[in-house]
PALUM-468992 format. One record per residue (C-alpha): x, y, z negated; residue in one letter. Coordinates in pm, whole numbers, plus 32768, in hexadecimal, padded with zeros to 4 digits. Example, Ala and Ser with C-alpha at 12.3 -4.5 7.8 and 13.67 -1.06 7.14 Angstrom:
BEGIN
84CE7E3E7CF4A
85577F967D36S
***
This chain:
BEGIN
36B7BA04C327X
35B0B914C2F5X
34D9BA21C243X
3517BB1AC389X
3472B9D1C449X
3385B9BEC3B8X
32F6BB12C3B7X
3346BB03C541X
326DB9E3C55DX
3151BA5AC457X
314CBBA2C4C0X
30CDBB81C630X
2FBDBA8FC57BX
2F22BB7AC492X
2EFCBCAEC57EX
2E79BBBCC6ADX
2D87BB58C5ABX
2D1FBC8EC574X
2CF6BD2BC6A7X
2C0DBBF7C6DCX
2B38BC50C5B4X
2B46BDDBC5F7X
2AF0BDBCC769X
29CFBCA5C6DFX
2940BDCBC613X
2936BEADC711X
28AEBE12C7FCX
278ABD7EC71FX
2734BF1EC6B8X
275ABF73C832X
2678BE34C889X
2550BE8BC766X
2540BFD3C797X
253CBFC1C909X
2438BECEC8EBX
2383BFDBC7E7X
2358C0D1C8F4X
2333C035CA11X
21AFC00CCA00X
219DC152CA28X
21D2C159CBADX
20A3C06ECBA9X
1FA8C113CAF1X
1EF2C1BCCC16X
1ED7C05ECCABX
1E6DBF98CB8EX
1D5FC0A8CB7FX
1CEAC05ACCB3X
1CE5BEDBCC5DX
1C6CBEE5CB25X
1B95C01DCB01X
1C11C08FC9C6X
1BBFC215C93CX
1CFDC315C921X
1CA7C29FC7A1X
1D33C123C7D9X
1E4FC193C8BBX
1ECCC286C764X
1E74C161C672X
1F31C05BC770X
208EC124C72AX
203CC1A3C5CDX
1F9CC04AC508X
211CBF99C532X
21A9C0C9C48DX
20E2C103C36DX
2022BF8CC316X
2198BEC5C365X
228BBFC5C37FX
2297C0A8C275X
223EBF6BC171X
2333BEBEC200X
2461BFA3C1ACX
23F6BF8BC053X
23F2BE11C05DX
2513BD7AC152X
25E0BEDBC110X
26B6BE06C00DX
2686BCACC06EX
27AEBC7DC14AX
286ABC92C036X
27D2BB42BF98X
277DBA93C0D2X
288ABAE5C1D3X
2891BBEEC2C2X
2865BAEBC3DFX
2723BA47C370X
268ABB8CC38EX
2707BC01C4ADX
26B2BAB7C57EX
2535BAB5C4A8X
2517BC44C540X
2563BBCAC6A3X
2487BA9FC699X
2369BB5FC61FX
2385BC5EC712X
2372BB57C81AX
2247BAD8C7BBX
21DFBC39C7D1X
2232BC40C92DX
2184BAEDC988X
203DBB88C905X
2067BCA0C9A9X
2077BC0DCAEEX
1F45BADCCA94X
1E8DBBECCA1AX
1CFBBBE1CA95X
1C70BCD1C9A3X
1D0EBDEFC8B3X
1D0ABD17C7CCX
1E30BC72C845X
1EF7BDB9C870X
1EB8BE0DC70CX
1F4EBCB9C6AAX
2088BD08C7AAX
20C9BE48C719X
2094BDD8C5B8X
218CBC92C606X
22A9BD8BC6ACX
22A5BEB3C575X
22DBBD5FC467X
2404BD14C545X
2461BE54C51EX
2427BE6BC3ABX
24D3BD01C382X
261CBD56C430X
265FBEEEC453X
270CBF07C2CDX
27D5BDA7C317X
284BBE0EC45AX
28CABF5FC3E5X
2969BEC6C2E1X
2A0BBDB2C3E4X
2A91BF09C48FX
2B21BFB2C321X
2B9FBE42C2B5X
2C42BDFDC3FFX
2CC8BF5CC464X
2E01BF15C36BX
2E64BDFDC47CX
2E9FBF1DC5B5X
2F20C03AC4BFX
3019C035C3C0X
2FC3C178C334X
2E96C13AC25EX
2E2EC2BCC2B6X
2E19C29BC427X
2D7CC11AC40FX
2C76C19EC34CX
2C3FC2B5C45EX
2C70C1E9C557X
2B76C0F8C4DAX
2A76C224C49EX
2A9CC2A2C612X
2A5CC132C680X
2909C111C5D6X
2888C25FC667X
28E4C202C7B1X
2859C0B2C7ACX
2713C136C71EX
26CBC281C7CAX
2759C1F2C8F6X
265BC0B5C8D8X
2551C1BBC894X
25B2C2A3C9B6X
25F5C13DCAD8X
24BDC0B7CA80X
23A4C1A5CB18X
2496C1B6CC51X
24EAC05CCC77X
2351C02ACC55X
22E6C0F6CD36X
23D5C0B4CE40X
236FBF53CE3DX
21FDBF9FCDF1X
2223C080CF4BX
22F3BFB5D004X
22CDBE64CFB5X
21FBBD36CFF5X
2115BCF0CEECX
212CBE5FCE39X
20B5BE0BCCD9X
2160BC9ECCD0X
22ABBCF8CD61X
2317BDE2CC91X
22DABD30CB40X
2363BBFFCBD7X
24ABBC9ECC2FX
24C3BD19CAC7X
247CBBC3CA59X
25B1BB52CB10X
265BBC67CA6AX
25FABBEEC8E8X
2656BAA3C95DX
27B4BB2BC9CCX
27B7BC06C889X
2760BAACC7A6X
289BBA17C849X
2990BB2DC7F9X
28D2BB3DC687X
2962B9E2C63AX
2AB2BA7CC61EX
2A2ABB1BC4FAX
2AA2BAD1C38AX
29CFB9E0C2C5X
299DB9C9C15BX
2AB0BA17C095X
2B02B94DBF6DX
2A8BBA2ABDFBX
2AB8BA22BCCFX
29E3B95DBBE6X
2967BA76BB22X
290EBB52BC3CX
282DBA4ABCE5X
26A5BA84BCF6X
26C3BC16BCC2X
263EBC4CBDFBX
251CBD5CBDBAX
2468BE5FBE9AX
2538BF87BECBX
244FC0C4BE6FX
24E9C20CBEF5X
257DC2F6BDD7X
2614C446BDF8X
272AC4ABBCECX
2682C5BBBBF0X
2790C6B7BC91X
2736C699BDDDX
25BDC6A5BDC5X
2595C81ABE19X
26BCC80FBF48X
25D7C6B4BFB2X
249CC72EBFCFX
24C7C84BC0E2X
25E2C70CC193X
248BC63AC184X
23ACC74AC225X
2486C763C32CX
24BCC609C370X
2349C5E7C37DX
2321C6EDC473X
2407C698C577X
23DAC513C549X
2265C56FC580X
22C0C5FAC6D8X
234DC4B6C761X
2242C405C69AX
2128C48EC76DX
21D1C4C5C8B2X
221CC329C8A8X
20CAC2D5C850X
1FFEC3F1C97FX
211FC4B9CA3FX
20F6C3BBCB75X
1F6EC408CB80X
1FC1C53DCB2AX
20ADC5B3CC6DX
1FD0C4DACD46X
1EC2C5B6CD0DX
1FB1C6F9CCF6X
2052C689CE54X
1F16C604CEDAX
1FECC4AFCF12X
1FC1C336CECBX
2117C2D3CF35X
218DC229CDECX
22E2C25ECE12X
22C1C3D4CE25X
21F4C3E3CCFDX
22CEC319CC47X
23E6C3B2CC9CX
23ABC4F7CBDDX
23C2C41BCA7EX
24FAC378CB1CX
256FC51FCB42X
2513C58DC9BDX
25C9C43EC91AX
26E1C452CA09X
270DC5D7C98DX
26D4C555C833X
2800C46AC872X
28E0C565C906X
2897C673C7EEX
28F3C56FC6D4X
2A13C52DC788X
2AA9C67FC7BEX
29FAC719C639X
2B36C66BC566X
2BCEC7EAC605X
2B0AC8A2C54EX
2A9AC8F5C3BFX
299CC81CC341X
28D2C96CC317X
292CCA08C449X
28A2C8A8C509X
276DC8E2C42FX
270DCA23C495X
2732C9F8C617X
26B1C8BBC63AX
2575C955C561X
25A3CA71C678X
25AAC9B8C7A4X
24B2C8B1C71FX
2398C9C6C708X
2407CA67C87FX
23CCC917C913X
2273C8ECC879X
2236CA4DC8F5X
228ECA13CA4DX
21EDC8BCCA5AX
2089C97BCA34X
20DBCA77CB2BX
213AC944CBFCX
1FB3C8C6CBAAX
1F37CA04CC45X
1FFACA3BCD63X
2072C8E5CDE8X
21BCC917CE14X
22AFC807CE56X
23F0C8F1CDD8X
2318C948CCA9X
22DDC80ACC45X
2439C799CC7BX
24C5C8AACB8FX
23EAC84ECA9FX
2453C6FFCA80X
259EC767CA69X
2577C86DC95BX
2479C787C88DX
25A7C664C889X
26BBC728C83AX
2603C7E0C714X
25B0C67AC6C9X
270CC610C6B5X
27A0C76AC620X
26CBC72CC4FAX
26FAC5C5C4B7X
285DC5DEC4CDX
289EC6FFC400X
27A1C690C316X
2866C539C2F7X
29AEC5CFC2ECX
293DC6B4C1ACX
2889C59BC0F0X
29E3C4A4C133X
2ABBC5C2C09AX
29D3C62ABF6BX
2936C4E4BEE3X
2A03C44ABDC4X
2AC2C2F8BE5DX
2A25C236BD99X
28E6C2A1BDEBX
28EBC2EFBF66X
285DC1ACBFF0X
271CC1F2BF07X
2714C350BF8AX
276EC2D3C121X
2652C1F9C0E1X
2568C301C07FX
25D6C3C0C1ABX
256AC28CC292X
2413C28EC1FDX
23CDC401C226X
2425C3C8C38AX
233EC287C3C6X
224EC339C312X
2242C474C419X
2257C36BC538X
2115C2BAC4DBX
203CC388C3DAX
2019C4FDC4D7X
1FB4C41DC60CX
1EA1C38FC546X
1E02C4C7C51EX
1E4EC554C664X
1D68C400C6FCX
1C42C42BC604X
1C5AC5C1C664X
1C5DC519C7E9X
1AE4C48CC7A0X
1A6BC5F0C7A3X
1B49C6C2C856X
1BFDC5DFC97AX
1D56C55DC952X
1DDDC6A5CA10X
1D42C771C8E5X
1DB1C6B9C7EEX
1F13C694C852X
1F0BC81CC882X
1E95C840C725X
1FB4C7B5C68EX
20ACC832C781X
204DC984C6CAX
2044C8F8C544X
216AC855C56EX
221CC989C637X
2196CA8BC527X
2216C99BC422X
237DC99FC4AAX
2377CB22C4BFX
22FFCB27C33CX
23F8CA52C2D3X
2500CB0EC354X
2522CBF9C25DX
2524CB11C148X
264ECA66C200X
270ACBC3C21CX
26DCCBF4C080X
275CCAB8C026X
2887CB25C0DDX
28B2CC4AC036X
***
């Protein structure tokens, strides 16, 4: 009887506690990579402060990802395990606030560089801790380890493509609508890292160790096991391809359908990266129904059709056209990362599937900052129309190449 008690009255404890610390992780990814894409919306305007080439608005989105970023998931990837996931996840806010404050005190480019630079070590510090916070906590709301693990997966991809997909919107609604249109925006995120912070305390600390395993804390390099290496490399080209896609249309797509639409209303333009990320989000959602291989293919498919109909939408002008394509583009987005994940969770080795997760989460930060790199420097002699067109067709013909290295593995 007194055992019975005291499960009724620990029970209650341990699962309030964590639904604090999932909901805390959650809303920190939602927060971030809201916050990630939000500039977006504002580009157009900042151009218009500032005076900055197509160049600077490509290197403003792609320097985070590929100076802090991509570094960073070698270097903080394992370090919530030594420090405590909340240290990291409250260091990751806090940096991406002072992100935010220089992006709104900003009197030169020189101060949106240091923004952008401040928000992508946030994300770098806290991204690994606070999926982890979602895996560790997950156990808590489920008591089949199966389904908290899944549910813990579906979490993070909502809270991160979701962030991704609310923050162009939410920007250029405000940007649009608002008094103030490049302060107001940032400062309403502000007050959402500041709400995010406050839920983040809920957060596990440091847990005690032993002895021994103290001080092992190293920088996690990416490895793939020796029997996956072939099966990898066409998962990687893929990822690269389709990761590329959002990649580029974050860092130009609002200049972009402002000058396909012949618009300046920032919401609008906005609004079509808000359309491909929201896609993305549904088509991970609804992929778990089909093969790994079969997801693969389509979203390959489809990811090539809306590249193809976004240049017909550069010649013609057409509102329905460019609409489609930002659906097609975002679910071939989303087809592809999902099955992609759902093969590389089945086929890596247990004990080796956080190394090989890892190296999937590089690839992808790799195609969303290296590809818009070059298509700015290809902007200084072409236009940023040009060059976006450009690698709307490499990366379309590489999806329809790839294809039928995708189809052989399956046989």
């Amino acid at each position: 009887m007194t055992t019975a008690a005291a499960v009724g009255v620990t029970e209650p404890r341990v699962n309030s506690s964590a639904r604090r610390a999932f909901t805390g992780a959650a809303a920190a990814l939602f927060v971030l990579f809201m916050g990630n894409n939000l500039p977006s919306a504002l580009y157009g305007l900042l151009r218009e402060r500032f005076g900055f080439s197509p160049l600077t608005q490509t290197l403003l989105y792609a320097v985070p990802v590929v100076a802090v970023i991509l570094p960073g998931l070698l270097v903080f990837g394992t370090l919530s395990d030594i420090a405590g996931r909340r240290s990291l996840v409250l260091a990751g806010l806090a940096a991406f606030a002072a992100g935010d404050l220089a992006f709104m005190l900003a009197g030169d480019t020189s101060w949106l560089f240091a923004g952008r630079l401040a928000q992508g070590l946030g994300i770098a510090l806290a991204t690994a801790a606070s999926t982890a916070t979602l895996s560790d906590s997950a156990g808590g709301l489920r008591r089949d380890p199966v389904a908290a693990q899944r549910t813990a997966a579906l979490a993070g991809t909502i809270a991160i493509t979701g962030g991704l997909a609310v923050g162009p919107l939410a920007g250029g609604l405000l940007a649009q609508y608002a008094p103030s249109p490049r302060i107001t925006p940032l400062a309403v995120h502000l007050g959402l890292v500041a709400a995010a912070l406050a839920l983040a305390w809920s957060i596990p600390g440091r847990r005690p160790r032993p002895a021994e395993a103290a001080g092992r804390w190293r920088p996690a390099m990416p490895r793939i096991p020796d029997a996956m290496r072939p099966r990898f490399r066409v998962i990687a080209i893929a990822e690269l391809l389709c990761w590329a896609v959002l990649g580029v249309f974050s860092a130009v797509i609002a200049s972009l359908l402002g000058s396909i639409l012949h618009t300046s209303n920032l919401a609008l333009t906005a609004g079509g990266l808000f359309v491909a990320i929201a896609a993305s989000t549904l088509a991970q959602v609804g992929a778990p129904r089909l093969a790994p291989l079969t997801a693969q293919v389509t979203g390959l498919s489809v990811l090539a059709c809306g590249l193809v109909l976004l240049l017909a939408a550069e010649g013609t002008a057409n509102v329905v056209l460019v609409v489609a394509a930002m659906v097609c583009s975002g679910t071939g987005h989303g087809l592809v990362f999902a099955g992609n994940l759902a093969e590389v969770t089945v086929a890596a080795p247990a004990a080796e599937r956080g190394a090989v997760l890892g190296a999937i989460y590089f690839v992808n930060y790799a195609g969303l900052g290296v590809p818009v790199i070059g298509v700015g420097v290809l902007s200084l002699w072409t236009g940023l129309e040009t060059a976006t067109t450009v690698a709307a067709i490499v990366i379309a013909a590489g999806c329809a190449l790839l294809i039928p290295f995708v189809i052989r593995r399956r046989g």
